[in-house]
Backbone as a printed PyTorch tensor [residue, N CA C, xyz], in Angstrom:
tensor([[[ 60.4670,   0.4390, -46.8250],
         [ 59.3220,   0.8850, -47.5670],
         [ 59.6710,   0.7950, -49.0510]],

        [[ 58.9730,  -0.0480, -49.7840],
         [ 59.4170,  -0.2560, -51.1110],
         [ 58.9190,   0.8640, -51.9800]],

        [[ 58.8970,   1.2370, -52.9550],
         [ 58.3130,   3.0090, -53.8060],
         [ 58.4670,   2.4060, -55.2980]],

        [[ 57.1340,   2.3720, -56.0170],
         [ 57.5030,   2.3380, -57.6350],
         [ 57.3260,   4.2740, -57.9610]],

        [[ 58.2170,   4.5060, -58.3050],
         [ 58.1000,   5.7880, -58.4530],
         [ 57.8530,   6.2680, -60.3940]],

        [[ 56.7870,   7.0790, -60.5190],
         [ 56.6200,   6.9900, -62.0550],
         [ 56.3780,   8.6880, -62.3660]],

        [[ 55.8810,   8.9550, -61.4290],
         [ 55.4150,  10.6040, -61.3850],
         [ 56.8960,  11.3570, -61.7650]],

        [[ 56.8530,  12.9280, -62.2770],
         [ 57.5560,  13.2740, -62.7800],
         [ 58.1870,  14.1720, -60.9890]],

        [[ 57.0000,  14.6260, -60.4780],
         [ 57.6840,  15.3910, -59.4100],
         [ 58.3760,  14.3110, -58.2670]],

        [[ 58.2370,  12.9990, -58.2030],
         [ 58.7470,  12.3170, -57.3010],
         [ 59.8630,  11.8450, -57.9240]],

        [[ 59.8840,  11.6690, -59.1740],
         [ 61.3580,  11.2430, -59.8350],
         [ 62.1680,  12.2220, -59.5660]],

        [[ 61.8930,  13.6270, -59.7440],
         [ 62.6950,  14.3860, -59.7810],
         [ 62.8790,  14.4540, -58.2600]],

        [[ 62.0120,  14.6970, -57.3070],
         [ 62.5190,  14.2490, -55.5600],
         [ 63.7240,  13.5950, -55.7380]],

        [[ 63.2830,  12.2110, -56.1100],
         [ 64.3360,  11.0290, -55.5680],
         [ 65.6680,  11.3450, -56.3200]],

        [[ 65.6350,  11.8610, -57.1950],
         [ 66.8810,  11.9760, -58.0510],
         [ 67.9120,  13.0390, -57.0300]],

        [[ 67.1160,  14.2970, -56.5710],
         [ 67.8520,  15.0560, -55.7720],
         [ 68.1260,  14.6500, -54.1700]],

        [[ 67.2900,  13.7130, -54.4380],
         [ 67.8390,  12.6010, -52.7970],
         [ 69.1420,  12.1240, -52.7850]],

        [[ 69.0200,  11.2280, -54.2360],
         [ 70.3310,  10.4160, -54.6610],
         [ 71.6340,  11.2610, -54.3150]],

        [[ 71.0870,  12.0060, -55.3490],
         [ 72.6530,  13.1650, -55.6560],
         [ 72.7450,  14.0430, -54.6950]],

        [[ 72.2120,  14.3250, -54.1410],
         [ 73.0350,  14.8010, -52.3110],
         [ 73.0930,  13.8380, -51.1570]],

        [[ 72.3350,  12.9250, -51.0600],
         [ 72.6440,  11.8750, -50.4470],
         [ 71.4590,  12.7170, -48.7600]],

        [[ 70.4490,  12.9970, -49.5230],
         [ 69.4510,  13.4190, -47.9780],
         [ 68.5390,  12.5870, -48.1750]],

        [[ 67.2530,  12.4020, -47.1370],
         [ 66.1450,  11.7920, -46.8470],
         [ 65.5180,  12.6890, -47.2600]],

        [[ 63.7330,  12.2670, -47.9480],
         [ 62.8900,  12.5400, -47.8590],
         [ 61.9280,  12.5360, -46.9520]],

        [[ 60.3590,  13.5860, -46.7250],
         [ 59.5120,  13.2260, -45.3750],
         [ 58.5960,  12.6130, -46.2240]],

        [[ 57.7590,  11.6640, -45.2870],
         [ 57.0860,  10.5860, -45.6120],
         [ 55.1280,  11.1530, -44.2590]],

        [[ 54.5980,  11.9320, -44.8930],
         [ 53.4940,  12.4020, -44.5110],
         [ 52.1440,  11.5410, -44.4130]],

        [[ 51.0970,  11.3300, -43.5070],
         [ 50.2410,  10.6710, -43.7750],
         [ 48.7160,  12.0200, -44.0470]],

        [[ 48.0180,  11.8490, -45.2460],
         [ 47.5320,  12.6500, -45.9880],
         [ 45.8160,  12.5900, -44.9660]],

        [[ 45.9030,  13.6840, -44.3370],
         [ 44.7740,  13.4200, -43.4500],
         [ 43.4110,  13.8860, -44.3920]],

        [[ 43.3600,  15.1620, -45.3710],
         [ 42.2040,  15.2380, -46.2050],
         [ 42.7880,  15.6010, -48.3430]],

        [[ 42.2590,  15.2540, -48.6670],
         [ 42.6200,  15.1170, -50.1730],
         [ 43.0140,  13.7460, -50.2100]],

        [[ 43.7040,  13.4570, -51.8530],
         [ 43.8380,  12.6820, -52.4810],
         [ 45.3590,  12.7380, -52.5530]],

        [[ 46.3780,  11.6110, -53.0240],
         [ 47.4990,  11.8710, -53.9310],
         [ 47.8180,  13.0470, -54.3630]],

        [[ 46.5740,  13.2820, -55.5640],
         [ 47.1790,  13.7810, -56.9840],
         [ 45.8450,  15.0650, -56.6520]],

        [[ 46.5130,  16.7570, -56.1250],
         [ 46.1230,  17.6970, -55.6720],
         [ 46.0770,  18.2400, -54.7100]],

        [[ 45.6760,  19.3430, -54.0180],
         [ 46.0610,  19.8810, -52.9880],
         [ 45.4650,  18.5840, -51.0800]],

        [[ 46.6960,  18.5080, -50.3810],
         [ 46.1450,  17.6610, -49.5720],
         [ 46.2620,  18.3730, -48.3610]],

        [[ 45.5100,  18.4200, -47.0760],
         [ 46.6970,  18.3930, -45.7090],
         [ 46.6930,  17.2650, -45.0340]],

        [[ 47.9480,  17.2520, -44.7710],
         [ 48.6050,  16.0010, -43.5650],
         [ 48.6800,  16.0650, -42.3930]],

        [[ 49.0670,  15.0790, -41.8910],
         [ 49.2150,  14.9670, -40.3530],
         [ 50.3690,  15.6790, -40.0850]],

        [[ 50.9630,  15.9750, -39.2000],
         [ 52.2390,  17.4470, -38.7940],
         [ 53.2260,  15.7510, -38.4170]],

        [[ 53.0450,  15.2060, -37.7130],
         [ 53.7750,  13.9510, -37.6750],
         [ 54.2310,  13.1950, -38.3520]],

        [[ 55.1390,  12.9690, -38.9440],
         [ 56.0230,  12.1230, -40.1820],
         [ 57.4360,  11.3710, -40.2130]],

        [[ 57.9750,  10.8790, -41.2580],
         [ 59.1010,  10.0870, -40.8500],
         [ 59.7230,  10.5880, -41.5060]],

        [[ 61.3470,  10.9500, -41.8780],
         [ 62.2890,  10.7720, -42.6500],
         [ 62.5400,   9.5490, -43.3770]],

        [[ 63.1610,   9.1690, -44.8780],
         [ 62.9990,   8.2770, -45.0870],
         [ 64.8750,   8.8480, -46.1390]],

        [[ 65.4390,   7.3180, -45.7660],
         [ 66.8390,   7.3480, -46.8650],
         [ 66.2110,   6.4110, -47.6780]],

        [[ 66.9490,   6.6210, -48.8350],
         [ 66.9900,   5.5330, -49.9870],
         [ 68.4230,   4.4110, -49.9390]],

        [[ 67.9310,   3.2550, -49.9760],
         [ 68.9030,   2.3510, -49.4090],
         [ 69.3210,   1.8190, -51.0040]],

        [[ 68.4290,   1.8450, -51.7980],
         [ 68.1690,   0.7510, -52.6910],
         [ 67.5200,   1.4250, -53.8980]],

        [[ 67.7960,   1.2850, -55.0970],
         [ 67.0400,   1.7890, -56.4980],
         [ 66.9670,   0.7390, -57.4160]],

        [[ 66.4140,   0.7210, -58.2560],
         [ 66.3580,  -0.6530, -59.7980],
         [ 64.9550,   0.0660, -60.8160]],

        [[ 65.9080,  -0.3400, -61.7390],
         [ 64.5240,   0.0280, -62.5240],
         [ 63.6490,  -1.0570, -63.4850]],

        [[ 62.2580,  -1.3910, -62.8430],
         [ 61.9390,  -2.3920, -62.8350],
         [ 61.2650,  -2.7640, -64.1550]],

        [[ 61.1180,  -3.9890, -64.6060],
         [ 60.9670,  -4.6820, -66.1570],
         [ 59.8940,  -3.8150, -66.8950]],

        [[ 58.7030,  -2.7110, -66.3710],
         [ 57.8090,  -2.3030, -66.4570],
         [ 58.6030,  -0.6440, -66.9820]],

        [[ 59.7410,  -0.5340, -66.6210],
         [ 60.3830,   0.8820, -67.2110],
         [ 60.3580,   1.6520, -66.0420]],

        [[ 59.4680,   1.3150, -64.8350],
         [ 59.2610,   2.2090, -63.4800],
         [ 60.4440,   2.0470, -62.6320]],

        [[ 60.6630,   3.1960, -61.8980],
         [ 61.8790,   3.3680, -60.9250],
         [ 61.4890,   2.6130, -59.6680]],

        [[ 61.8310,   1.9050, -59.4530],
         [ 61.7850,   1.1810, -57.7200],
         [ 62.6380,   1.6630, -56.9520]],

        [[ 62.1020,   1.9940, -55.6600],
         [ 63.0770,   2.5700, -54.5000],
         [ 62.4400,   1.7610, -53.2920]],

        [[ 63.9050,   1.2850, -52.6120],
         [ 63.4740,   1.1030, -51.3000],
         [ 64.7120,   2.0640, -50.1200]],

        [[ 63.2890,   2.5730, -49.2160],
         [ 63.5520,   3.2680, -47.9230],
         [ 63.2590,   3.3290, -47.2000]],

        [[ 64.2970,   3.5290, -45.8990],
         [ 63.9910,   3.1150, -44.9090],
         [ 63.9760,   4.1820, -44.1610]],

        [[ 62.7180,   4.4080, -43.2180],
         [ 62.7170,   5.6650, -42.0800],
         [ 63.8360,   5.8190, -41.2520]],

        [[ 64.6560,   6.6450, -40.4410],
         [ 65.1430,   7.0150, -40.0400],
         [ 64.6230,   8.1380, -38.8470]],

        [[ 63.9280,   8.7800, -38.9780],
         [ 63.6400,   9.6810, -37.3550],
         [ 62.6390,  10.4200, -37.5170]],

        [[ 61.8170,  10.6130, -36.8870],
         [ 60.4200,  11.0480, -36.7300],
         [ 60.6280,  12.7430, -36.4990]],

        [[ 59.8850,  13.3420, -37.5620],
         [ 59.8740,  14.8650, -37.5150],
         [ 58.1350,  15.7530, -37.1470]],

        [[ 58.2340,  16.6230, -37.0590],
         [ 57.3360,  17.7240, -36.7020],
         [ 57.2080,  18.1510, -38.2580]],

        [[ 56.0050,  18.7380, -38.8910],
         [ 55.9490,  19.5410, -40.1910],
         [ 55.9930,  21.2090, -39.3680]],

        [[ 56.1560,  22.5150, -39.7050],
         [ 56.4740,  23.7830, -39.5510],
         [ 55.2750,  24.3180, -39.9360]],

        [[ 55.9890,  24.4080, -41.6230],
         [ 55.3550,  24.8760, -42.4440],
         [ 55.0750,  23.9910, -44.0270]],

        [[ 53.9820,  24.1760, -44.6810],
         [ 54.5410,  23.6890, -46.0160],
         [ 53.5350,  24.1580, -46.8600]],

        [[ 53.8700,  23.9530, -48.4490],
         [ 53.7860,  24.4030, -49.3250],
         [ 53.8050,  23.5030, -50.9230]],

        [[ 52.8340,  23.8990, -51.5160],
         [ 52.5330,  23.1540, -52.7560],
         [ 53.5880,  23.5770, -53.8490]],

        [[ 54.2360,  22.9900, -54.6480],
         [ 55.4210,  23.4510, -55.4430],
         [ 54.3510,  23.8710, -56.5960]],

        [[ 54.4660,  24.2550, -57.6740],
         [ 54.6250,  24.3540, -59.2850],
         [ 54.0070,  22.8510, -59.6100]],

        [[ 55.2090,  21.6850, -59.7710],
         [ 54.8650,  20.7030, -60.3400],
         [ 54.0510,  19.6880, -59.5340]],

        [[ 53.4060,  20.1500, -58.3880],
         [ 52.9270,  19.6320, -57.1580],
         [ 53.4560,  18.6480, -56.2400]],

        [[ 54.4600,  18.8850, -56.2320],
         [ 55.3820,  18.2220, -54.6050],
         [ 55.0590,  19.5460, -53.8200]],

        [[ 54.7750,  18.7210, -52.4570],
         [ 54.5440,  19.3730, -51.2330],
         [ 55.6310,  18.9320, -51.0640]],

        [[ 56.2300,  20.4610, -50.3390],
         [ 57.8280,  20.4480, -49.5270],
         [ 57.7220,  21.3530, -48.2280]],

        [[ 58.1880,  21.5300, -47.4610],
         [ 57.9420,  22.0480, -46.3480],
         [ 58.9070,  22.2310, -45.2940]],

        [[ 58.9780,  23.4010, -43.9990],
         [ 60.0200,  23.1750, -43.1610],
         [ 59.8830,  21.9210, -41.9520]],

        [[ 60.7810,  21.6500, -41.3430],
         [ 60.4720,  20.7180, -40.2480],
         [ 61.6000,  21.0850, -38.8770]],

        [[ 61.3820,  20.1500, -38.0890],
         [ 61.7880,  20.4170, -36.6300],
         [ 61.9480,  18.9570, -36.6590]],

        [[ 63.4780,  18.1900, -35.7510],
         [ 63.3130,  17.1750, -36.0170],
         [ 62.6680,  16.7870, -34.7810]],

        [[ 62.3630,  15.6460, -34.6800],
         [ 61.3850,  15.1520, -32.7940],
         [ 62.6890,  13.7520, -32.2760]],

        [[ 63.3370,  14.2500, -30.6090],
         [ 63.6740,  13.3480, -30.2090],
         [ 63.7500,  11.7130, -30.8670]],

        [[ 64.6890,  11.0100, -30.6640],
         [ 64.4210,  10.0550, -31.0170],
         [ 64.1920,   8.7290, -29.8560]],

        [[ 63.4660,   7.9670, -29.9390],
         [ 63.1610,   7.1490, -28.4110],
         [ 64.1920,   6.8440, -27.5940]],

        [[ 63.9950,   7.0790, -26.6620],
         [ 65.4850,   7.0460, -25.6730],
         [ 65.5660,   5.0800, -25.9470]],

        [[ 66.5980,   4.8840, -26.0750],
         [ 66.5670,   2.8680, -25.7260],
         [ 65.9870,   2.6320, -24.4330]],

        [[ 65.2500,   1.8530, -24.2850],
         [ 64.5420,   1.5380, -23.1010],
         [ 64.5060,  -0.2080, -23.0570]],

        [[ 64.7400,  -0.9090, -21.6980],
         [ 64.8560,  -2.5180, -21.7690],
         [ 63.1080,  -3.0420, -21.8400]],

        [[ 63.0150,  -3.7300, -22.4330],
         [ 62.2310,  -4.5420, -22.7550],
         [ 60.9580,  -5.0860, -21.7050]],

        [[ 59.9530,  -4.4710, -21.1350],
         [ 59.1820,  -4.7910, -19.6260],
         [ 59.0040,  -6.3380, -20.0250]],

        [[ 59.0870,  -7.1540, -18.8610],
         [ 58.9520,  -8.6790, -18.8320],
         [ 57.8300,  -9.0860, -19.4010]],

        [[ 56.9800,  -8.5300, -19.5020],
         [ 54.9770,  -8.7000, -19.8870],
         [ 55.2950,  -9.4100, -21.4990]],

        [[ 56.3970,  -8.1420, -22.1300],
         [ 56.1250,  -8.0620, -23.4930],
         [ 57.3260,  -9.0650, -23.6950]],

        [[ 57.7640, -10.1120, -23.0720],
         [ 59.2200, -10.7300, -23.3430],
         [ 58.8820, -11.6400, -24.6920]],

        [[ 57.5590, -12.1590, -24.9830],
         [ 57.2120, -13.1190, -26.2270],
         [ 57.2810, -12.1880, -27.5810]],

        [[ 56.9550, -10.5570, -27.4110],
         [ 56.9280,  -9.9130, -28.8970],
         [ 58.7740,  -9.7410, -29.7200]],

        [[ 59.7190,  -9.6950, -29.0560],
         [ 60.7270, -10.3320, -29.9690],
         [ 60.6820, -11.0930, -31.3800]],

        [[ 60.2420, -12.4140, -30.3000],
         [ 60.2370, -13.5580, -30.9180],
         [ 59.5940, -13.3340, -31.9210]],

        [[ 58.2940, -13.4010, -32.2310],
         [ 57.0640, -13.2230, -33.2230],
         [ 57.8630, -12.0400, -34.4490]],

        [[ 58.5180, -10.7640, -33.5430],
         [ 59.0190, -10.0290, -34.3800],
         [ 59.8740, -10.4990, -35.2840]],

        [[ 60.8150, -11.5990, -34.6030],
         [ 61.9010, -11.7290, -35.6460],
         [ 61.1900, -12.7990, -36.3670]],

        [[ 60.7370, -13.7830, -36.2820],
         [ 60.3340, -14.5830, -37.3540],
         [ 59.3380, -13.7790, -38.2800]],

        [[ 58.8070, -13.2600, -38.0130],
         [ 58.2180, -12.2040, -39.3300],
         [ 59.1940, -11.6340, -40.2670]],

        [[ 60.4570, -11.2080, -39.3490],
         [ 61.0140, -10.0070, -40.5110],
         [ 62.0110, -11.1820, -40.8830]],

        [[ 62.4430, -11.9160, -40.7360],
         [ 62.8680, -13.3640, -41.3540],
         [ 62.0810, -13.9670, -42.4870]],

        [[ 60.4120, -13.6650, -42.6270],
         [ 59.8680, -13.8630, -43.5020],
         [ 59.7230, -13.0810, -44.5960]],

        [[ 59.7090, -11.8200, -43.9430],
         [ 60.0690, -10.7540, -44.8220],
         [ 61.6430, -10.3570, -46.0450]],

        [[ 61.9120, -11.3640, -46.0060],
         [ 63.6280, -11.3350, -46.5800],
         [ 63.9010,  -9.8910, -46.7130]],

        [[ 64.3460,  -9.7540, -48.2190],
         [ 65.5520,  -8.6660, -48.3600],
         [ 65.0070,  -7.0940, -47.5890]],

        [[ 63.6950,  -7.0330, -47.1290],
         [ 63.9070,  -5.4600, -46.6700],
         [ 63.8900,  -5.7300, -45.7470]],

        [[ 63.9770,  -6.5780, -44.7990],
         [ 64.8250,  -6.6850, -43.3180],
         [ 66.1320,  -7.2780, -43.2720]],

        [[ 66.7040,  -7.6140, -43.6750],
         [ 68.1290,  -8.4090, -44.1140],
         [ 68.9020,  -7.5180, -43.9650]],

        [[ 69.1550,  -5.9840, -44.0800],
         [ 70.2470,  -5.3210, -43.5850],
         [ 70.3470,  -4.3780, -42.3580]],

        [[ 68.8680,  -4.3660, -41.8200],
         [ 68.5470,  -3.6710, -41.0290],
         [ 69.3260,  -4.3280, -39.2490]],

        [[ 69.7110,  -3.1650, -38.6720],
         [ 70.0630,  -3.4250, -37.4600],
         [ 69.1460,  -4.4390, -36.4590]],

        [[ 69.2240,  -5.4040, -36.0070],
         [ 68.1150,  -5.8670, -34.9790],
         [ 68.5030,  -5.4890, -33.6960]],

        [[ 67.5240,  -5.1840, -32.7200],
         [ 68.0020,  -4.6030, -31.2220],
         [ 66.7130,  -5.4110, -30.8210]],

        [[ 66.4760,  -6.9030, -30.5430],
         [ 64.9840,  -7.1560, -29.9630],
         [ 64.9430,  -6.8920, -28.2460]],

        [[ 66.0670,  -6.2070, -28.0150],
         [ 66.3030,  -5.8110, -26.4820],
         [ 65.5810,  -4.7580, -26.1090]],

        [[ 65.5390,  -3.7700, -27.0260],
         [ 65.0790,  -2.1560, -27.0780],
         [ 63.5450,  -2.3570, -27.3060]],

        [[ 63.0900,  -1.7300, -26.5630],
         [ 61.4510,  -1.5600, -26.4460],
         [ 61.3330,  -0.7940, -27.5110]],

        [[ 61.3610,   0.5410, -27.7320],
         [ 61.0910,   1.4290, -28.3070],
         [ 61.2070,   0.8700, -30.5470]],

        [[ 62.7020,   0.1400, -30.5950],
         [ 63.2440,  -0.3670, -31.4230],
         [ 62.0770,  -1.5480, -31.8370]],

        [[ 61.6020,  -2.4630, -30.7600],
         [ 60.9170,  -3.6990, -31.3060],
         [ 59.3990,  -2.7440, -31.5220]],

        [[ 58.5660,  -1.8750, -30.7560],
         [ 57.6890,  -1.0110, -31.0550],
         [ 57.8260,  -0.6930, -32.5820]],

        [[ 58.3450,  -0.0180, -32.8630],
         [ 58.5050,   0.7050, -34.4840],
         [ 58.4390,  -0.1470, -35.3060]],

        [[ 59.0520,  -1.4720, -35.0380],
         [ 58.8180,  -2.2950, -36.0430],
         [ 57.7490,  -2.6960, -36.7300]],

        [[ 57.0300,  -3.7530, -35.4730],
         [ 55.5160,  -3.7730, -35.1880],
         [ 54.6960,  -2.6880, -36.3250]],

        [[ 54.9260,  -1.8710, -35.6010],
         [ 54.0710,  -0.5080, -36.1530],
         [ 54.2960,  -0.3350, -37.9150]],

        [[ 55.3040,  -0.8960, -38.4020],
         [ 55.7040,  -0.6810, -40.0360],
         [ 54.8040,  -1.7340, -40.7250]],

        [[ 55.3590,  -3.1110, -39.8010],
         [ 54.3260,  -4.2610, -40.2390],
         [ 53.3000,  -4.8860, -40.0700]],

        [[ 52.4350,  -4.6910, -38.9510],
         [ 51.0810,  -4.9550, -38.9510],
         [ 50.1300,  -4.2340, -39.6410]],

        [[ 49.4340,  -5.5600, -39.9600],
         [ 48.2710,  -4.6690, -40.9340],
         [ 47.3870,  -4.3000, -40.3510]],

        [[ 46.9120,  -3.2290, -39.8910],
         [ 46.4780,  -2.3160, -39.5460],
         [ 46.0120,  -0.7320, -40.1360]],

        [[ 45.3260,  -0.1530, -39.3810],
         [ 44.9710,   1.0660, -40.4410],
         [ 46.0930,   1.6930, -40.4900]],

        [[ 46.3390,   2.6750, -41.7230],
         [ 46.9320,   3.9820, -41.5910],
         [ 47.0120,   5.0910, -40.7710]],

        [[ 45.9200,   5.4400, -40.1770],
         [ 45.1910,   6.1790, -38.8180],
         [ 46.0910,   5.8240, -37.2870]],

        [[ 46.2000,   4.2790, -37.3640],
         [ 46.2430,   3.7250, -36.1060],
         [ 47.8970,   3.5460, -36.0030]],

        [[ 48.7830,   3.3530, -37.6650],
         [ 49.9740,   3.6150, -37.2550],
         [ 50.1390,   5.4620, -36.9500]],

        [[ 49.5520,   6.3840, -37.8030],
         [ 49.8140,   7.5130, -37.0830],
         [ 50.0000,   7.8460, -35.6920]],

        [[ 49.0260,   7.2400, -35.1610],
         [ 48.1650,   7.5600, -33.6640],
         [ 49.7660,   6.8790, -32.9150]],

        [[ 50.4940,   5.3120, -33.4230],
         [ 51.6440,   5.1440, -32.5560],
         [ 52.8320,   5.7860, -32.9350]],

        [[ 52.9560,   5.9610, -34.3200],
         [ 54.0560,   7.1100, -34.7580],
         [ 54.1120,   8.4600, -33.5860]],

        [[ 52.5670,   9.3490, -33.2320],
         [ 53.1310,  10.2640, -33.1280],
         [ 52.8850,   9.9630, -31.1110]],

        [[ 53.1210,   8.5780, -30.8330],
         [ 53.3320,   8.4820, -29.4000],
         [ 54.5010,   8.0590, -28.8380]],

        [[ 54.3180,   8.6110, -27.8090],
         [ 56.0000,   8.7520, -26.9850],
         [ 56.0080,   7.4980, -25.9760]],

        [[ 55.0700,   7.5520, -25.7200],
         [ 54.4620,   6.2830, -24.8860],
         [ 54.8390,   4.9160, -25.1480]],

        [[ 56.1400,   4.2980, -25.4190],
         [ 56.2530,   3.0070, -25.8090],
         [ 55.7430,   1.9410, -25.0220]],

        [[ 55.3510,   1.8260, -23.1970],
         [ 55.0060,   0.9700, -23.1160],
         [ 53.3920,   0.5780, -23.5850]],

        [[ 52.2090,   1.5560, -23.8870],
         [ 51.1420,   1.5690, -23.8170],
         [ 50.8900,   1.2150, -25.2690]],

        [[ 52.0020,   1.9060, -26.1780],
         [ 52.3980,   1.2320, -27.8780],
         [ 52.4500,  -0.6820, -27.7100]],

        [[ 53.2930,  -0.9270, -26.5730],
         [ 53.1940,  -2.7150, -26.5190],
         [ 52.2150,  -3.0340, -26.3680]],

        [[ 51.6200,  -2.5380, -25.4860],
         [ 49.8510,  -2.5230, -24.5810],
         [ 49.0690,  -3.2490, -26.2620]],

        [[ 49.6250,  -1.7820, -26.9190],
         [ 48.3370,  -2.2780, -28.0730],
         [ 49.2060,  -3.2190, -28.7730]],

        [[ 49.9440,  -3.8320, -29.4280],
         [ 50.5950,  -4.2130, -30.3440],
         [ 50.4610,  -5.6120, -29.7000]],

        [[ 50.6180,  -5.7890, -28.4950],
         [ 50.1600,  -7.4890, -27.9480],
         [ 48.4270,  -7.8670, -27.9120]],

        [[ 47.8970,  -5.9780, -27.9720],
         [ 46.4540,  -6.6130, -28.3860],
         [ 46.1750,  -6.9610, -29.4420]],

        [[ 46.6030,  -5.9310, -30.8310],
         [ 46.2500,  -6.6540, -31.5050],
         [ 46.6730,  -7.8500, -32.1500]],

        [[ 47.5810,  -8.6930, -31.4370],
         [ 48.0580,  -9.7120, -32.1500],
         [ 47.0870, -10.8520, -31.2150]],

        [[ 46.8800, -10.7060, -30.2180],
         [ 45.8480, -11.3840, -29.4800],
         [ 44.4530, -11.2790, -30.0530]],

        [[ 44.2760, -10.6660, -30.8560],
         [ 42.5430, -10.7700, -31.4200],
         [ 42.4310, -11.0580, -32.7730]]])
């Protein structure tokens, strides 16, 4: 996930990311805007920072990458308006082999993130793991925001292929 970061409360986030070396949660904003009070979906990702530069424009660039799917608790609007909050972390997909149906989405997967250069270039590939080739899918198809929630917060990986071979079929 690439981030031009310019805001004062997300600089200051990422800075205390850096310097302890934790992830941030990565929320999808079910009513409001950005910039004021929002609520989100309780379903979210962790996200590390792999990568920083600060780009010709004077803005901070970050790239990060999710790491494990959490529950929100509780949360709360800061002062400088970062929402911060408690969490619970959620299982992470058990590895599961690959059902024969879906044996062509690999393929398609990896030549995409092959097209995609440097933010797939260090990432682990497992095109064996169902659950692993699922998530991917789900980062890069364009698709709504809504509809990656809806597979984010499902456990269901084969019915996640179900859709992910539909929509590449239509």
């Amino acid at each position: 996930m690439p981030l031009r970061v310019f805001e004062p409360r997300y600089l200051d986030m990422i800075s205390r990311c850096m310097k302890n070396d934790t992830p941030f949660g990565v929320l999808l904003i079910r009513d409001g805007q950005e910039v004021g009070p929002v609520t989100t979906h309780e379903v979210g990702t962790l996200a590390t920072i792999t990568d920083w530069y600060q780009g010709s424009d004077g803005l901070l660039g970050v790239t990060a990458i999710g790491t494990q799917r959490f529950r929100l608790l509780t949360a709360e609007r800061q002062d400088d308006g970062l929402n911060v909050g408690e969490i619970e972390l959620l299982p992470m997909a058990d590895s599961m082999p690959l059902p024969e149906q879906f044996s062509g989405l690999p393929h398609i997967l990896e030549s995409v993130m092959n097209d995609l250069g440097r933010l797939y270039e260090n990432l682990e590939r497992r095109f064996d793991d169902a659950a692993w080739v699922a998530h991917r899918f789900v980062e890069i198809l364009p698709i709504g925001l809504e509809q990656k929630q809806l597979w984010l917060e499902s456990e269901d990986i084969p019915a996640c292929l179900s859709m992910i071979e539909s929509v590449l079929h239509t």
